[in-house]
N, CA, C and O atoms as a printed pandas DataFrame, in Angstrom:
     atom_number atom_name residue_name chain_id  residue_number  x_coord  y_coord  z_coord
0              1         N          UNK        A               1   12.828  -80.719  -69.395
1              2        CA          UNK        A               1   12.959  -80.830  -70.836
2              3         C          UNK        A               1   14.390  -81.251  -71.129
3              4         O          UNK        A               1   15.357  -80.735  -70.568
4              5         N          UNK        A               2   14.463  -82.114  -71.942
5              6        CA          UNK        A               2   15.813  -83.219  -72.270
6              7         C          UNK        A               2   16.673  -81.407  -73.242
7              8         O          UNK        A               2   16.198  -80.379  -73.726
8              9         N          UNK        A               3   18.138  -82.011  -73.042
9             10        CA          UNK        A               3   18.966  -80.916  -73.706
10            11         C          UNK        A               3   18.792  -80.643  -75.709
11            12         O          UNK        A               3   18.688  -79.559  -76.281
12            13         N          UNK        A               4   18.813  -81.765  -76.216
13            14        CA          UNK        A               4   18.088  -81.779  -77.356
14            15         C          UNK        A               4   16.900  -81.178  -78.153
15            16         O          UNK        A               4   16.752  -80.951  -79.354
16            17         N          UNK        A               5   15.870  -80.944  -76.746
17            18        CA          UNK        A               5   14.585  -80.592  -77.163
18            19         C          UNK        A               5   15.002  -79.300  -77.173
19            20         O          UNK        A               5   14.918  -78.652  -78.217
20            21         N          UNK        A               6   15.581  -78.665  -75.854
21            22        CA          UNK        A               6   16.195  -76.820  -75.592
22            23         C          UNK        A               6   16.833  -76.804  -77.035
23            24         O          UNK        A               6   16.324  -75.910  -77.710
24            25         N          UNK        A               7   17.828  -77.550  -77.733
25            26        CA          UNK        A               7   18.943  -76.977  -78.487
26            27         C          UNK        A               7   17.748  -76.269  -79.797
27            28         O          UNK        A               7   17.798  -75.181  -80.372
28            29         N          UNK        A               8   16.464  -77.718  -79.958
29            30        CA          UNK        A               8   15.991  -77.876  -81.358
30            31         C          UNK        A               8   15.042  -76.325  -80.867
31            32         O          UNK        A               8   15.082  -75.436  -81.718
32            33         N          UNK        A               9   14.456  -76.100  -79.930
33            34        CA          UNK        A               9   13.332  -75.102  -79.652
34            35         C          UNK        A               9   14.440  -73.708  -79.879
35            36         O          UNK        A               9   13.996  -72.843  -80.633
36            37         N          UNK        A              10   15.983  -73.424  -79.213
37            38        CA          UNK        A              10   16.587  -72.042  -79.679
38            39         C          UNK        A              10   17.192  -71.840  -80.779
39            40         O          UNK        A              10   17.875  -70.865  -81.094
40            41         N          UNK        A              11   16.829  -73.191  -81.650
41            42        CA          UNK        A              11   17.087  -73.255  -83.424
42            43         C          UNK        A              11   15.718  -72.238  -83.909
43            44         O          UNK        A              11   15.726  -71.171  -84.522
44            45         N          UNK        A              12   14.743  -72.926  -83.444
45            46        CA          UNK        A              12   13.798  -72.288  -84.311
46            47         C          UNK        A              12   13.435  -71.169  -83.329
47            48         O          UNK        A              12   12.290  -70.873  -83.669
48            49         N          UNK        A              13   13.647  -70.679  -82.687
49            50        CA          UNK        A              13   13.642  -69.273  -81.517
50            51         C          UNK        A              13   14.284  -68.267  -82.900
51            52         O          UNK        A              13   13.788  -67.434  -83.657
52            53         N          UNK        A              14   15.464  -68.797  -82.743
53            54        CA          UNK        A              14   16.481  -67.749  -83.344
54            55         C          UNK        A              14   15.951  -67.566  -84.883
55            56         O          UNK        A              14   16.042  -66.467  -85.431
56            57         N          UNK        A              15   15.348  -68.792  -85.604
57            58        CA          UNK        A              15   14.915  -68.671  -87.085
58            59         C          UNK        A              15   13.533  -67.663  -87.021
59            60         O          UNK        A              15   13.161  -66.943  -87.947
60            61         N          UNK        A              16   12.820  -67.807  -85.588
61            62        CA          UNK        A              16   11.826  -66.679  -86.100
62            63         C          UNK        A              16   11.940  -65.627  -85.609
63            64         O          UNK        A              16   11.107  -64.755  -85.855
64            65         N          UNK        A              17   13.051  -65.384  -84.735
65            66        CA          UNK        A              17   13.821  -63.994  -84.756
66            67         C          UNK        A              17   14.095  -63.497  -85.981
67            68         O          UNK        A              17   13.350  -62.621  -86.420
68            69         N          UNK        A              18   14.838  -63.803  -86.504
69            70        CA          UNK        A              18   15.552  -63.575  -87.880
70            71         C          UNK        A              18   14.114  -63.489  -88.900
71            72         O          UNK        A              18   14.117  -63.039  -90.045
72            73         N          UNK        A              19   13.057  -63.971  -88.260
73            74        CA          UNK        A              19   12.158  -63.730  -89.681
74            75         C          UNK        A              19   11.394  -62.543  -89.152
75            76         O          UNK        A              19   10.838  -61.821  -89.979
76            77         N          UNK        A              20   11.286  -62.204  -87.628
77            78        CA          UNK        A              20   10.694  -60.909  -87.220
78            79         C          UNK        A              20   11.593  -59.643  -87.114
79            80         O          UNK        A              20   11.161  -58.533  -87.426
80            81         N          UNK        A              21   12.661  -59.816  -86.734
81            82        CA          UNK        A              21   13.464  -58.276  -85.782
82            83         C          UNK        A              21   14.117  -58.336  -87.364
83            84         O          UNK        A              21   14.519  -59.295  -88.022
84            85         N          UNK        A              22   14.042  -56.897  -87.670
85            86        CA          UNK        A              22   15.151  -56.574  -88.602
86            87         C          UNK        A              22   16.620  -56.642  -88.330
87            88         O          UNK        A              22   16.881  -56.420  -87.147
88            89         N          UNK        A              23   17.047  -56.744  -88.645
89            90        CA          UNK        A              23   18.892  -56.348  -88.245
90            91         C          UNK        A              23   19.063  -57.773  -87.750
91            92         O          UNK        A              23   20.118  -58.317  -88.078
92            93         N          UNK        A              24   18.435  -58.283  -87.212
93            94        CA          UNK        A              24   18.539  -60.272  -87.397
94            95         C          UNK        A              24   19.026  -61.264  -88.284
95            96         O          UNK        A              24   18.133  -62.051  -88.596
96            97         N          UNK        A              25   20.214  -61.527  -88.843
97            98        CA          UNK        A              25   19.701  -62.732  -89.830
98            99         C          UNK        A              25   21.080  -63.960  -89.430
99           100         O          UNK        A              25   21.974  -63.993  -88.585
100          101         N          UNK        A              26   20.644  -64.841  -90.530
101          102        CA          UNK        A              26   21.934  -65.971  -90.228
102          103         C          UNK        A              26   22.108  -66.458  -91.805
103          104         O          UNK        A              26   21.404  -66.549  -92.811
104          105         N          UNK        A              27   23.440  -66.708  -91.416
105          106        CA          UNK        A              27   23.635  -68.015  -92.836
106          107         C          UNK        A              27   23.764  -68.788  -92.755
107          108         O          UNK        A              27   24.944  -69.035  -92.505
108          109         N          UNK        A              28   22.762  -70.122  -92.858
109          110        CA          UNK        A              28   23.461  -71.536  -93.143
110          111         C          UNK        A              28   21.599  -71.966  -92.879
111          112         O          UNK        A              28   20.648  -71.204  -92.707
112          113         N          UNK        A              29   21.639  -73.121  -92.928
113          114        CA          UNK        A              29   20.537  -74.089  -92.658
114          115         C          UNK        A              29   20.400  -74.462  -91.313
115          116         O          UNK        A              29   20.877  -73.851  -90.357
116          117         N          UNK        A              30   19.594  -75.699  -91.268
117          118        CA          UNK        A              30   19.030  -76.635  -90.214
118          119         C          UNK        A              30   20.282  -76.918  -89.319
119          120         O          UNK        A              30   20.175  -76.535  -88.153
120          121         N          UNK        A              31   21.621  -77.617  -89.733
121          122        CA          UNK        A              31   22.647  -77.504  -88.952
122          123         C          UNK        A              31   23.174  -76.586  -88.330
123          124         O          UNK        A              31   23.370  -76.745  -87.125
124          125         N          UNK        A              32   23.519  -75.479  -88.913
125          126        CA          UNK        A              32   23.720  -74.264  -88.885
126          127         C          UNK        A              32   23.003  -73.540  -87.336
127          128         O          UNK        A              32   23.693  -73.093  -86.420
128          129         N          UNK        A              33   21.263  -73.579  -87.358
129          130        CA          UNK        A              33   20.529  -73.376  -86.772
130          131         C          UNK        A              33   20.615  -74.080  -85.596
131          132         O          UNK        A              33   20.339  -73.421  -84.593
132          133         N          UNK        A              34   21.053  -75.735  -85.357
133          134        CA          UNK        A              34   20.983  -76.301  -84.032
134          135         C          UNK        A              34   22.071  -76.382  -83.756
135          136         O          UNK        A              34   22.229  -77.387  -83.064
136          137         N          UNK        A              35   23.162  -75.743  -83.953
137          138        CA          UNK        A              35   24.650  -74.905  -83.891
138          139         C          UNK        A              35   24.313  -74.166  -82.735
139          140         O          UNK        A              35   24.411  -74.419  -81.534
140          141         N          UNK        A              36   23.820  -73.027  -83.480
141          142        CA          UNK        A              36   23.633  -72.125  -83.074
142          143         C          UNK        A              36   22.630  -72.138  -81.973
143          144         O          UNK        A              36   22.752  -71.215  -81.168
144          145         N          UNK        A              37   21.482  -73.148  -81.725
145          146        CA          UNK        A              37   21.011  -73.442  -80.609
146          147         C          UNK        A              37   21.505  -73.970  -79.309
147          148         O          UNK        A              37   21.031  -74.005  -78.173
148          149         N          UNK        A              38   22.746  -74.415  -79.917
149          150        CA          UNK        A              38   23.418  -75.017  -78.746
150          151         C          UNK        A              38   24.571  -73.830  -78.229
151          152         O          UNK        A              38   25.015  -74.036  -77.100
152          153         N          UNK        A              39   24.916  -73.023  -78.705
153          154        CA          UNK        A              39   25.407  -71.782  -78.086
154          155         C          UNK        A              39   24.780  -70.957  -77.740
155          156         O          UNK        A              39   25.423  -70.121  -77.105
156          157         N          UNK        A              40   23.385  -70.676  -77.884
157          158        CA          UNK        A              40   22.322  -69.883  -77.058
158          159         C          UNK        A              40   22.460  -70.515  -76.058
159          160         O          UNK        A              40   22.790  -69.833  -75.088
160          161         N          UNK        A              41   22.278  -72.111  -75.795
161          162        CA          UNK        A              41   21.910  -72.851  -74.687
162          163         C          UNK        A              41   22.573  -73.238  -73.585
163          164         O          UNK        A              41   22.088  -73.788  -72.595
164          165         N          UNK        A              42   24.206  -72.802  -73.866
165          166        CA          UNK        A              42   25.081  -72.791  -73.102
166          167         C          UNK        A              42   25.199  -71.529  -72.687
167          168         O          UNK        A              42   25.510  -71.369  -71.507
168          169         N          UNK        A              43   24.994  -70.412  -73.493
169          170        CA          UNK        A              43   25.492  -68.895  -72.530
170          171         C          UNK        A              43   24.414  -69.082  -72.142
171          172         O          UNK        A              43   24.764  -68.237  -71.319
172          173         N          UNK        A              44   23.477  -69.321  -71.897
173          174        CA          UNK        A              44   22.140  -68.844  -70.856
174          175         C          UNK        A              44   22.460  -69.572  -69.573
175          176         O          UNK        A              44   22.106  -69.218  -68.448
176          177         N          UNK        A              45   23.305  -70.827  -69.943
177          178        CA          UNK        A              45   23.133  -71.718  -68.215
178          179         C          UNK        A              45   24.637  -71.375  -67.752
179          180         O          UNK        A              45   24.897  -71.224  -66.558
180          181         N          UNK        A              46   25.823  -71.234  -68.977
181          182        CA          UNK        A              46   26.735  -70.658  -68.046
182          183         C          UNK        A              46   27.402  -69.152  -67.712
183          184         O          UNK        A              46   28.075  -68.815  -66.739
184          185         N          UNK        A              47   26.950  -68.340  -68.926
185          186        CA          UNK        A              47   27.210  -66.943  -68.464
186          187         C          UNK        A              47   26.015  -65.956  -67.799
187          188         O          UNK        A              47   26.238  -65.077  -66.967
188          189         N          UNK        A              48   24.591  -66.330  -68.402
189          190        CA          UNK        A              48   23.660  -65.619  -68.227
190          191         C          UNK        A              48   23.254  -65.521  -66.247
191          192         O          UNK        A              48   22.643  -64.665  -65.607
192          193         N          UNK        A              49   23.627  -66.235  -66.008
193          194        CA          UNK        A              49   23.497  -66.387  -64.221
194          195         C          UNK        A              49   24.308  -65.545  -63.576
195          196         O          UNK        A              49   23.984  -64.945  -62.551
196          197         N          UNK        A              50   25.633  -65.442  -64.262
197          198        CA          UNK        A              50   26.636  -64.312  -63.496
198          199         C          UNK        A              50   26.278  -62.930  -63.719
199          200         O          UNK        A              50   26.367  -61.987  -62.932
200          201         N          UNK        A              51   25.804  -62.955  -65.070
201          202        CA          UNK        A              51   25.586  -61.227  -65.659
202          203         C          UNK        A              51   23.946  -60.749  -64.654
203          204         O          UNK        A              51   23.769  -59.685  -64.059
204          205         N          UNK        A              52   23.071  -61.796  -64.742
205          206        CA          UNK        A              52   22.069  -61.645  -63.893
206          207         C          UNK        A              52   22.513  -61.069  -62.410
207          208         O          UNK        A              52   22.371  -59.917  -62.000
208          209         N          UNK        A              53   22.982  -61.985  -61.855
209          210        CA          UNK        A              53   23.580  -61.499  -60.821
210          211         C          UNK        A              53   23.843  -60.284  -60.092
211          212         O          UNK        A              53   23.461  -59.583  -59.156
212          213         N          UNK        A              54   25.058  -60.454  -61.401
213          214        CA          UNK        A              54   25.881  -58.724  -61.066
214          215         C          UNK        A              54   25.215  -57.823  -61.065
215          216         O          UNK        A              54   25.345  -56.931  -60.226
216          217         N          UNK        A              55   23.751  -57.790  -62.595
217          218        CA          UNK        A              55   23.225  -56.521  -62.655
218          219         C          UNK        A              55   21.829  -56.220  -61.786
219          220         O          UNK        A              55   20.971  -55.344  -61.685
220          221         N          UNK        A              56   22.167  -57.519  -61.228
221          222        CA          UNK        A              56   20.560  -57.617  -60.370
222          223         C          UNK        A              56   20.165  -56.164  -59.679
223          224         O          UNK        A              56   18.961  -56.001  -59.878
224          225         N          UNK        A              57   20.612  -55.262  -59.087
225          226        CA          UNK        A              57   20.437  -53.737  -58.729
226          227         C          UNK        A              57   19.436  -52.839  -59.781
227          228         O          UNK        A              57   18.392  -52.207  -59.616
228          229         N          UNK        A              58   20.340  -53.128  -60.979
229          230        CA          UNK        A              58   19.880  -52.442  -61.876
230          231         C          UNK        A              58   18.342  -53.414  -62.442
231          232         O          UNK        A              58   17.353  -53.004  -63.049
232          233         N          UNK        A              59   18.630  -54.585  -62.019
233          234        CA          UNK        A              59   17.090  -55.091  -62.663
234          235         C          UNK        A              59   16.041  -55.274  -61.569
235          236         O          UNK        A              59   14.913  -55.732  -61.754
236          237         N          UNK        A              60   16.598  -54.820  -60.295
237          238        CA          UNK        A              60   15.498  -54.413  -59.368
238          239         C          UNK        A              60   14.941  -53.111  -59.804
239          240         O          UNK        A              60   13.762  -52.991  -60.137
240          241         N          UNK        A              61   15.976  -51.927  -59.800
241          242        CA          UNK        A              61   15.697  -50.542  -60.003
242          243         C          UNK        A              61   15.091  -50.430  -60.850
243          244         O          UNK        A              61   14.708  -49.272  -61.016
244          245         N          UNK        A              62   14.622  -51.445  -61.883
245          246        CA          UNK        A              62   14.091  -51.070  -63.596
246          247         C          UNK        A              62   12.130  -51.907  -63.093
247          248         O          UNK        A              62   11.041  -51.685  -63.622
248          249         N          UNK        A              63   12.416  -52.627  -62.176
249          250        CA          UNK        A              63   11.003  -53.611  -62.150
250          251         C          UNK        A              63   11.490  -54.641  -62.877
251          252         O          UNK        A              63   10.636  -55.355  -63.404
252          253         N          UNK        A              64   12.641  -54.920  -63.054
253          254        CA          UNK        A              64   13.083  -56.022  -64.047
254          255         C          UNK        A              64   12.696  -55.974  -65.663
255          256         O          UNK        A              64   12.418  -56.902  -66.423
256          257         N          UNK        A              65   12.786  -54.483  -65.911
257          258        CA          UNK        A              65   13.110  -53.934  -67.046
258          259         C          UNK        A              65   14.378  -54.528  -67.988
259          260         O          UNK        A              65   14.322  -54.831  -69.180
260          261         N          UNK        A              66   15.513  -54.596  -67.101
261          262        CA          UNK        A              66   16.398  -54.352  -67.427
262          263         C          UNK        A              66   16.834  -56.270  -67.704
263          264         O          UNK        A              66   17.793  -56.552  -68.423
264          265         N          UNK        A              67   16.287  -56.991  -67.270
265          266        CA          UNK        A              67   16.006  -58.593  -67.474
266          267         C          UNK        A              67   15.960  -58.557  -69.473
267          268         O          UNK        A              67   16.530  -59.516  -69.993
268          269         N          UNK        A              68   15.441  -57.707  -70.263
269          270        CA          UNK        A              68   15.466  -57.236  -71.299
270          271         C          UNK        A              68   16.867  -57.539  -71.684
271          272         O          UNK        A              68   17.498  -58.520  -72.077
272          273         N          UNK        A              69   17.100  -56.248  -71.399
273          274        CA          UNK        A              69   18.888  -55.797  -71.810
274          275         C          UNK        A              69   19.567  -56.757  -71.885
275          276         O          UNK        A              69   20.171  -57.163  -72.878
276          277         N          UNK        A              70   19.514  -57.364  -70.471
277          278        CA          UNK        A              70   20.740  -58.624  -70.142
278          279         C          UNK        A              70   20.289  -60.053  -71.417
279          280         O          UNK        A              70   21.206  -60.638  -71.992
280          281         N          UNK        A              71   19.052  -60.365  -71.642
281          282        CA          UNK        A              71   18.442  -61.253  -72.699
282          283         C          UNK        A              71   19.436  -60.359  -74.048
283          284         O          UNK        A              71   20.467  -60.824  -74.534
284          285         N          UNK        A              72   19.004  -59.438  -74.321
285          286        CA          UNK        A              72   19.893  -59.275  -75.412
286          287         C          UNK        A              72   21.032  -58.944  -75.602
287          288         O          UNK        A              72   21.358  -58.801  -76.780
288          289         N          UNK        A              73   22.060  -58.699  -74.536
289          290        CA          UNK        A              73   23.403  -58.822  -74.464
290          291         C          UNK        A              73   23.749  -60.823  -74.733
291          292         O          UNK        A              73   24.463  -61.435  -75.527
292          293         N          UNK        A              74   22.832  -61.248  -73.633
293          294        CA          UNK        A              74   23.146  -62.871  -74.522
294          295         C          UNK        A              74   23.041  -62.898  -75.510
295          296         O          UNK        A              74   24.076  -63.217  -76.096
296          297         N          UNK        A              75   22.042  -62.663  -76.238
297          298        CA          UNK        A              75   21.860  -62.463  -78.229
298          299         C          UNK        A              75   22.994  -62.017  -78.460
299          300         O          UNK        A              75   23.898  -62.806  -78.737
300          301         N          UNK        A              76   23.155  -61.054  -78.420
301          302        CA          UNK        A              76   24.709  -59.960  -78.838
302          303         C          UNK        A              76   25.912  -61.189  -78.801
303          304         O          UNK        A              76   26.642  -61.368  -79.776
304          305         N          UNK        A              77   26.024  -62.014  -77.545
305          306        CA          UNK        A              77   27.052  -62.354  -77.143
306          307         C          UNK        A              77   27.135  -63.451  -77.649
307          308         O          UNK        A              77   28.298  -63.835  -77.778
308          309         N          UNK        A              78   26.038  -64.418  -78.145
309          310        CA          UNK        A              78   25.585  -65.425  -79.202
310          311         C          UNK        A              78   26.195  -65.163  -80.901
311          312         O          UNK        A              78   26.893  -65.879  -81.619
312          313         N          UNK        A              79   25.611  -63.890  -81.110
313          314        CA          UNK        A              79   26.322  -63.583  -82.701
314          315         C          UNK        A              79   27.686  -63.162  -82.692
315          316         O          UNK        A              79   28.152  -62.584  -83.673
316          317         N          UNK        A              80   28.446  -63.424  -81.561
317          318        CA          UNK        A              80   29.561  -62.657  -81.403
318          319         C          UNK        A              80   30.712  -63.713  -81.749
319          320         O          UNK        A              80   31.759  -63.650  -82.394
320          321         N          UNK        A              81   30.046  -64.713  -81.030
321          322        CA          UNK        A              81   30.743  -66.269  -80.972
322          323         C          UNK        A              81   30.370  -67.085  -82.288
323          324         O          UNK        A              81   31.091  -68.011  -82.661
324          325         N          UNK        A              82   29.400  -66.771  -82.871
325          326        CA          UNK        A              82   28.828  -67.245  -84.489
326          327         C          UNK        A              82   29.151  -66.476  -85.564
327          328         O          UNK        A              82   28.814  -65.302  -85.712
328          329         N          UNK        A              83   30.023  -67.353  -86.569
329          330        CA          UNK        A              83   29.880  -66.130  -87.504
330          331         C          UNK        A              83   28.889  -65.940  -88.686
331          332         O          UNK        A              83   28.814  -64.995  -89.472
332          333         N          UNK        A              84   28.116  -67.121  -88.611
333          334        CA          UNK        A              84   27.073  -66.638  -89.223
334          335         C          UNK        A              84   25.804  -66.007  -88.979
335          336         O          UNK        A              84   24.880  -65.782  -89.760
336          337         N          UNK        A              85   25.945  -65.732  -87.594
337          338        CA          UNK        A              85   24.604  -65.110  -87.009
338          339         C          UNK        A              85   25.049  -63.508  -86.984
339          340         O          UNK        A              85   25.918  -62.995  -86.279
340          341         N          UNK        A              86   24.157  -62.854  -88.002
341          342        CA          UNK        A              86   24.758  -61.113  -87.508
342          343         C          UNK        A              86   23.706  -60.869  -86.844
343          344         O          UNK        A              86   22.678  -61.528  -87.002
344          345         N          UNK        A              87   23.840  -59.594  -85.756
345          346        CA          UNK        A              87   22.894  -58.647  -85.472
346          347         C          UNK        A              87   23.184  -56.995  -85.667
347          348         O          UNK        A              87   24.186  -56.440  -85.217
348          349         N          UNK        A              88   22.359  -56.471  -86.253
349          350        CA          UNK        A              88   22.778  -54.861  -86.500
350          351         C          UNK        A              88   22.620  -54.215  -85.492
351          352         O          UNK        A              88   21.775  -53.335  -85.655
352          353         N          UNK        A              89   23.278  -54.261  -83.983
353          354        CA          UNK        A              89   22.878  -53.279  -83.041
354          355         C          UNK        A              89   22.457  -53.668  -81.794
355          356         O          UNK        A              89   22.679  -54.853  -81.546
356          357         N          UNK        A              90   21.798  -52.887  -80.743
357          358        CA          UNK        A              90   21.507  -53.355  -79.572
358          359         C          UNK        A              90   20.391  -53.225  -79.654
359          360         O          UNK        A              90   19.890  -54.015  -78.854
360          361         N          UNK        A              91   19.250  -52.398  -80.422
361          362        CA          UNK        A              91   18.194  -52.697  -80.487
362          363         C          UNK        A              91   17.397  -54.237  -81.272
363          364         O          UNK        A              91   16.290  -54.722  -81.041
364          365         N          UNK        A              92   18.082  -54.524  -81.883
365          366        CA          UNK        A              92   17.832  -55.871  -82.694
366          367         C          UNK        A              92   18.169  -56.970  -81.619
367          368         O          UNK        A              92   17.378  -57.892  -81.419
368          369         N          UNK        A              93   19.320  -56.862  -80.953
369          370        CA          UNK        A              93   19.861  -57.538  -80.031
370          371         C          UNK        A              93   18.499  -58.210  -79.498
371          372         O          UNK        A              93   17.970  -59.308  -79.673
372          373         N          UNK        A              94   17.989  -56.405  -78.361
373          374        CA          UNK        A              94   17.292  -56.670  -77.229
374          375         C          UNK        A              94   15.439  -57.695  -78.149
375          376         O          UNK        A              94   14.727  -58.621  -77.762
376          377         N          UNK        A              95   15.437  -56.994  -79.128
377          378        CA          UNK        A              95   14.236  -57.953  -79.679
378          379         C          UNK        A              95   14.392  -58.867  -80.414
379          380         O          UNK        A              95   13.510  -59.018  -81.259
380          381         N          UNK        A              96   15.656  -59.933  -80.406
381          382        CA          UNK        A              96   15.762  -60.696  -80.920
382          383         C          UNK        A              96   15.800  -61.987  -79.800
383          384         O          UNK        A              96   15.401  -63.148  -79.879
384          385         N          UNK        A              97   16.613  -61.055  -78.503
385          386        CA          UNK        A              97   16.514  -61.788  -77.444
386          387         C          UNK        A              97   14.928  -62.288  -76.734
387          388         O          UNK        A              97   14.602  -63.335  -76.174
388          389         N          UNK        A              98   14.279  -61.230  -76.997
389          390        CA          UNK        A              98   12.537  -61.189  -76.438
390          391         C          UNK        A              98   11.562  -61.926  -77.204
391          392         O          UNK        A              98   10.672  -62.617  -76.708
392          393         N          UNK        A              99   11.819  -61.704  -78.750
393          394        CA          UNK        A              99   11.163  -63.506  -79.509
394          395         C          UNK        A              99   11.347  -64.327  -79.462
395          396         O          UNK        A              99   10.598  -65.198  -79.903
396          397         N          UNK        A             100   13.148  -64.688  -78.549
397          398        CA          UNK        A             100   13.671  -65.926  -78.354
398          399         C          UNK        A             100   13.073  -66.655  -77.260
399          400         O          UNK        A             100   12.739  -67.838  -77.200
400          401         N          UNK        A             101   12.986  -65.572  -76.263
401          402        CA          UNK        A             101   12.291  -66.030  -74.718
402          403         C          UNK        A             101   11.064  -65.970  -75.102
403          404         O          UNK        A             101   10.686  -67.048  -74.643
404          405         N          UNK        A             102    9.892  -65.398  -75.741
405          406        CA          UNK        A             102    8.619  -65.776  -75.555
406          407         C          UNK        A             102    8.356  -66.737  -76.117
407          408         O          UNK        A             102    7.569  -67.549  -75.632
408          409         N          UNK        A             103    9.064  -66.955  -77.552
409          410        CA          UNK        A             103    8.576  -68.243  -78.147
410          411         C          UNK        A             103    8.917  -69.412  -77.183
411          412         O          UNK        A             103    8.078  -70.286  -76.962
412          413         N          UNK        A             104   10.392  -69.432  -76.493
413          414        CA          UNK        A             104   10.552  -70.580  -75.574
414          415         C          UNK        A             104    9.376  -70.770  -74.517
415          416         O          UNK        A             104    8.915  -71.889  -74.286
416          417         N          UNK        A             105    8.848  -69.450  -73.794
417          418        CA          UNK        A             105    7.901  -69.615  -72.847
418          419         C          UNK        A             105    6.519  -69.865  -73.316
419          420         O          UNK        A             105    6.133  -70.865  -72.711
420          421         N          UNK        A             106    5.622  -69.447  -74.080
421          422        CA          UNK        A             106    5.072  -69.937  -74.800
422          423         C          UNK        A             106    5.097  -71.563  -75.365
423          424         O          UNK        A             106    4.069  -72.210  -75.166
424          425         N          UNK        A             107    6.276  -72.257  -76.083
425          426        CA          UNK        A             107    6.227  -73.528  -76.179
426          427         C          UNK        A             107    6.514  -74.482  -74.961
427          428         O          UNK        A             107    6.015  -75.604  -74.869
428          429         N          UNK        A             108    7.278  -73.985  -74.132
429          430        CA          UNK        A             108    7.094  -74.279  -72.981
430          431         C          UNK        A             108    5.555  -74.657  -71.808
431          432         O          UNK        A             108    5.258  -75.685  -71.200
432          433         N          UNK        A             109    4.882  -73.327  -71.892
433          434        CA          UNK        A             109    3.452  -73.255  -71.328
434          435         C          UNK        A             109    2.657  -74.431  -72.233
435          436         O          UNK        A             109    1.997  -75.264  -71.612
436          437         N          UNK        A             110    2.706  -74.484  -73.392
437          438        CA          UNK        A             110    1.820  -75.368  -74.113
438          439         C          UNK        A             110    2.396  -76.862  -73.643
439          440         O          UNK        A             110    1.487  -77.311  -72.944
440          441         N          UNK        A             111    3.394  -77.778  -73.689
441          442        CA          UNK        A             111    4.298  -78.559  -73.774
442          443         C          UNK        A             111    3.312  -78.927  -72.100
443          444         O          UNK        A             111    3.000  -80.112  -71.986
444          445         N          UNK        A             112    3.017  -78.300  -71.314
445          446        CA          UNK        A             112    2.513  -78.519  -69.815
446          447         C          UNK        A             112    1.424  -79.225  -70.018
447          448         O          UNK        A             112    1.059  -80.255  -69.451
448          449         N          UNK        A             113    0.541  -78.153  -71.498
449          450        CA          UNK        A             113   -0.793  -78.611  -70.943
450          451         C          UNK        A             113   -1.084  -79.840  -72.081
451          452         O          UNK        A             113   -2.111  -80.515  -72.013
């Protein structure tokens, strides 16, 4: 999948985060949104591999429970670097991170067939 298509799919990831997880939201529009897709899309390919890594123990010990957590520490670490993206917490975090990845896997799985 071309880098464009990732940026436009964690635009609207993150917009129906923000319309499901409470403690989710953003300010700005369509620009705003593929902004902000393109900084999801970079911490996932350049920080999310190291943090995986490191915590890999703990995401063996969990059944890869803990694959969760680390998804929403990227969220966390996404609104951290945005200032229009808030999140209220680590629970919003972790399910803001988990609508982001299913909707991607999901449009992904379809996009195959």
């Amino acid at each position: 999948m071309n880098v464009l298509a990732r940026v436009v799919l964690n635009g609207v990831g993150l917009l129906l985060a923000a319309r499901i997880v409470p403690g989710v939201s953003y300010d700005g529009g369509l620009v705003y949104l593929l902004l902000a897709g393109a900084v999801i899309g970079l911490i996932n390919v350049l920080v999310k591999p190291v943090v995986t890594i490191l915590a890999l123990p703990a995401v063996l010990l969990t059944f890869g429970l803990f694959y969760l957590v680390i998804n929403g520490l990227m969220f966390w670490l996404a609104a951290g670097l945005l200032d229009g993206l808030e999140v209220a917490g680590c629970l919003p975090a972790i399910l803001g991170g988990l609508v982001l990845t299913a909707f991607n896997v999901v449009v992904r799985a379809l996009r195959r067939n």
